[in-house]
N, C-alpha and C positions, 0 to 999 in steps of 0.2 A: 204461664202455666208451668208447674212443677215438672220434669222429666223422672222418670223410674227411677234412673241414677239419682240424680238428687234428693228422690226421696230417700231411695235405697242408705245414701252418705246418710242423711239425720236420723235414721234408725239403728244404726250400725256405731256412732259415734255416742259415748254417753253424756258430753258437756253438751253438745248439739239439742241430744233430746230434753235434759236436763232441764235447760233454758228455756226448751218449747213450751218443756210441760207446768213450770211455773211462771212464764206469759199467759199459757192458757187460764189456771187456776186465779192470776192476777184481775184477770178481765173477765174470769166469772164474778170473783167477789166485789167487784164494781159495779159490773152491770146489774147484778143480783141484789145490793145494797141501795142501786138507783132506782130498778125498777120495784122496791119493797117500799120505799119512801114513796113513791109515787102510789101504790096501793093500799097503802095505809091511810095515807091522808084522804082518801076517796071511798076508805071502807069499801075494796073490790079487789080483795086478797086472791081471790082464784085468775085474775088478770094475771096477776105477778105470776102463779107458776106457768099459766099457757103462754104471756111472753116469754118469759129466761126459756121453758123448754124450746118452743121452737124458735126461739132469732137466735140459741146457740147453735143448735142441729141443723137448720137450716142455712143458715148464714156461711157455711164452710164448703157448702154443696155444690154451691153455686159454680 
């Protein structure tokens, strides 16, 4: 588990966040390009946005 302090450093640091924030962006457009090929070829495109929204939102919650 993450401590304040730790959080506190990667918010406070801009290479820290930097990095977070384009892993984050990295691993949407993956999962988002995986879970779009899967909905496509199934003709069940509304799948695709109620997966990507919640297994991103939810998945961090945890």
């Amino acid at each position: 588990m993450i401590s304040n302090a730790q959080l506190d450093l990667t918010l406070q640091d801009p290479l820290l966040l930097g990095i977070l924030v384009l892993v984050i962006l990295w691993v949407l457009l993956w999962k988002g390009w995986a879970l779009w090929r899967a909905a496509r070829q199934k003709n069940q495109k509304h799948w695709f946005v109620v997966l990507l929204v919640f297994n991103t939102i939810l998945t961090p919650i945890k």
